[in-house]
N, CA and C atoms as an extended XYZ file, in Angstrom:
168
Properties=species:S:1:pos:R:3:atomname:S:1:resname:S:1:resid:I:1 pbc="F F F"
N         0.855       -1.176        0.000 N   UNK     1
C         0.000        0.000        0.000 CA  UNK     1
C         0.899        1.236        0.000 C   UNK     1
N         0.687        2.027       -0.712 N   UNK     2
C         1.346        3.276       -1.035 CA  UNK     2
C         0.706        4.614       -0.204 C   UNK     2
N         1.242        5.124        0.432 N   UNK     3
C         0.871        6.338        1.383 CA  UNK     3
C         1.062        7.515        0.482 C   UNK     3
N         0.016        8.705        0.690 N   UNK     4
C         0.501       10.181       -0.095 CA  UNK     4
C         0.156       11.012        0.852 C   UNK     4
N         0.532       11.777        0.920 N   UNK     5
C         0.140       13.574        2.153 CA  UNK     5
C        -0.866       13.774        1.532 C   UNK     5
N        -1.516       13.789        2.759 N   UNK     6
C        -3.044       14.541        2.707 CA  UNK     6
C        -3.039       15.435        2.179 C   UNK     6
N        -4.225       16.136        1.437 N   UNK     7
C        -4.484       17.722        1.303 CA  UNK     7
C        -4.299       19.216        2.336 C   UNK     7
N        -3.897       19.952        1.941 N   UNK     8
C        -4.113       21.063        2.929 CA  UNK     8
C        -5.301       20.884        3.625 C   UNK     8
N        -6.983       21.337        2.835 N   UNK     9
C        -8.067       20.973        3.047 CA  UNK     9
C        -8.339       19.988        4.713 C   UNK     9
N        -7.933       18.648        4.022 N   UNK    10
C        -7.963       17.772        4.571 CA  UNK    10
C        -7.155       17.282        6.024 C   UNK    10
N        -6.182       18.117        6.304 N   UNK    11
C        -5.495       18.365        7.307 CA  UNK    11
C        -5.478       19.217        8.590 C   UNK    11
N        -6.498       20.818        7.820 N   UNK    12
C        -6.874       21.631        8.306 CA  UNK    12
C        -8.335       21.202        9.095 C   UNK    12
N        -8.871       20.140        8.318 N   UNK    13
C       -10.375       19.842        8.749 CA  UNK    13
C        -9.490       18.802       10.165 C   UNK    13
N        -8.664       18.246        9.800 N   UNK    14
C        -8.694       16.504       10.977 CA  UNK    14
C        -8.072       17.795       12.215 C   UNK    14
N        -7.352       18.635       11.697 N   UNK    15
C        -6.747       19.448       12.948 CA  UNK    15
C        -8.108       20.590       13.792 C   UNK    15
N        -8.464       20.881       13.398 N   UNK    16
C       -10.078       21.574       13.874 CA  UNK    16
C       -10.550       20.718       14.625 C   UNK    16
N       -10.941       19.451       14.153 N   UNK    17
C       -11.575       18.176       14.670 CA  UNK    17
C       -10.712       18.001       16.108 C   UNK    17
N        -9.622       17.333       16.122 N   UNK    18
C        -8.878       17.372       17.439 CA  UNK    18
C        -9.348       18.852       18.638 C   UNK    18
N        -8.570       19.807       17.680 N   UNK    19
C        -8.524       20.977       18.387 CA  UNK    19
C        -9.718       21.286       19.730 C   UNK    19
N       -11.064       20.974       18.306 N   UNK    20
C       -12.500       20.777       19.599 CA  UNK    20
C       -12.272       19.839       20.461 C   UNK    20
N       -12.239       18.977       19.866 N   UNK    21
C       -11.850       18.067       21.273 CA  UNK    21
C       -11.022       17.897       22.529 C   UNK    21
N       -10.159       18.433       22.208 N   UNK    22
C        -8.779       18.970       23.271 CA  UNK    22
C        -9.467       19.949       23.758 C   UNK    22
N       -10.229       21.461       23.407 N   UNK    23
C       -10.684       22.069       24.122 CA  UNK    23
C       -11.886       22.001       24.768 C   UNK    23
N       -13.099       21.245       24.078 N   UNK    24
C       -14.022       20.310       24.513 CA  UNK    24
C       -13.558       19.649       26.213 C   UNK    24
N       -12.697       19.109       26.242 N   UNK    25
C       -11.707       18.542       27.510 CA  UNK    25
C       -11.690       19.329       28.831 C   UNK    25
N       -11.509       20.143       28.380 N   UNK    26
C       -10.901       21.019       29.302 CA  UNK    26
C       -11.772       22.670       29.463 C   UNK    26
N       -12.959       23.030       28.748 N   UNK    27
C       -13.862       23.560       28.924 CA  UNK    27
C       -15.482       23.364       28.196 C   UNK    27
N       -16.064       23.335       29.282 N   UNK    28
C       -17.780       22.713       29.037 CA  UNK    28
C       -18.446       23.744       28.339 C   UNK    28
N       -18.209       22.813       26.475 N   UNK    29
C       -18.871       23.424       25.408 CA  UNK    29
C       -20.314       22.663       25.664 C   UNK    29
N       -20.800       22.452       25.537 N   UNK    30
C       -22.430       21.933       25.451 CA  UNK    30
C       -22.327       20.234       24.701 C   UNK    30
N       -21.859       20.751       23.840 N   UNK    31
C       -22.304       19.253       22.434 CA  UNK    31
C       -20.933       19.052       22.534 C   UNK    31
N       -20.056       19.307       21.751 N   UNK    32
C       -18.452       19.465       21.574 CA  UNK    32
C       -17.859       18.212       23.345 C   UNK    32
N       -18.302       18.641       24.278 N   UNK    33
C       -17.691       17.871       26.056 CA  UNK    33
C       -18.683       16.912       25.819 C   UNK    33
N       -19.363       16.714       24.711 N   UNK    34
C       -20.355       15.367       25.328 CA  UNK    34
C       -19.568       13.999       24.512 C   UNK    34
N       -18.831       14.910       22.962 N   UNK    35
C       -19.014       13.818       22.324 CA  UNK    35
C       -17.204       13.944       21.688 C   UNK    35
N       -16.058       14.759       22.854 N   UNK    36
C       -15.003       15.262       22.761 CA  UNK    36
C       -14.311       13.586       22.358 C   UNK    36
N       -14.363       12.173       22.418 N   UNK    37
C       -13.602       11.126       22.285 CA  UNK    37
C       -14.043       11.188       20.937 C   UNK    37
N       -15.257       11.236       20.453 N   UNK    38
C       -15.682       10.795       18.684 CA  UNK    38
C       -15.192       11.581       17.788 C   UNK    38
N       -15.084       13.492       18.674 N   UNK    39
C       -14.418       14.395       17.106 CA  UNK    39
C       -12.840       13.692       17.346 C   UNK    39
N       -12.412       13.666       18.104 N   UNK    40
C       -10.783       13.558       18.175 CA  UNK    40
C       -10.366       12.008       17.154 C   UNK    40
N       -11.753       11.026       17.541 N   UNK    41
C       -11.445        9.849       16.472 CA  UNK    41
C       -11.581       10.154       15.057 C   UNK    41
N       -12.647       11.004       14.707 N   UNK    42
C       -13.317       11.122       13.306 CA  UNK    42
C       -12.082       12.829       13.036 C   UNK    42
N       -11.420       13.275       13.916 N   UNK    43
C       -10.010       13.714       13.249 CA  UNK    43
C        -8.849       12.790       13.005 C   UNK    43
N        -8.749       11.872       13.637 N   UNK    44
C        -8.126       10.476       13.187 CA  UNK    44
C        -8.023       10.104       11.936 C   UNK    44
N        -9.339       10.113       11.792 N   UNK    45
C        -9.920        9.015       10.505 CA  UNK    45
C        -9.485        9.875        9.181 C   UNK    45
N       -10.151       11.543        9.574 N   UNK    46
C       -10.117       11.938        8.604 CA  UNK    46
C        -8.745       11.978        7.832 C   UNK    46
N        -7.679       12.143        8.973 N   UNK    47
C        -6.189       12.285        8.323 CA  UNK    47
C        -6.021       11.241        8.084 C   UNK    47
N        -5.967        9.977        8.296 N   UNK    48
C        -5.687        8.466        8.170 CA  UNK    48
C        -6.416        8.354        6.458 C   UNK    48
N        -7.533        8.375        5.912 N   UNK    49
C        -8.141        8.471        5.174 CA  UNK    49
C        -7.156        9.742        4.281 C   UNK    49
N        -7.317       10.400        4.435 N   UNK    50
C        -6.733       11.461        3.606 CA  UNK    50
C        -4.486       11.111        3.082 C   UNK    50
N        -4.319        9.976        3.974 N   UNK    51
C        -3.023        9.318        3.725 CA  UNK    51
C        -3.390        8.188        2.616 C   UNK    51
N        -4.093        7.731        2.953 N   UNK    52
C        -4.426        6.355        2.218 CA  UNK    52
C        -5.026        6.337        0.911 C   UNK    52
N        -6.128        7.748        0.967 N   UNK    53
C        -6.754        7.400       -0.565 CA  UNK    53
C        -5.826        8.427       -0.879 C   UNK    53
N        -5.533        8.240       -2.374 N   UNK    54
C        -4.785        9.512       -3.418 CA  UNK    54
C        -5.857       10.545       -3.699 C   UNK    54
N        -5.527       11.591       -3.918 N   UNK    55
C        -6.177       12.796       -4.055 CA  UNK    55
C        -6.887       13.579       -2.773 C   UNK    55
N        -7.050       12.817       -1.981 N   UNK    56
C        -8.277       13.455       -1.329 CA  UNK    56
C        -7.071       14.293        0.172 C   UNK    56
């Protein structure tokens, strides 16, 4: 399997994703502190995904 660097796009979105979540953590957003383990995974995914398929 061949790996490529993510998109800008696509890097900027998985880093946002974390970001809420890290601050989610550590101050009580409403929605964001309920569901702070799923954005930090689905910023995971998104960069993991964005390595794996080409283009995106």
């Amino acid at each position: 399997m061949r790996l490529s660097a993510p998109t800008k796009p696509i890097f900027y979105i998985s880093v946002v994703l974390f970001a809420l979540a890290l601050i989610g953590h550590f101050v009580a957003i409403p929605y964001v502190s309920m569901y702070q383990y799923w954005l930090a995974l689905a910023g995971y995914v998104v960069l993991a995904a964005g390595n794996v398929l080409k283009g995106v």
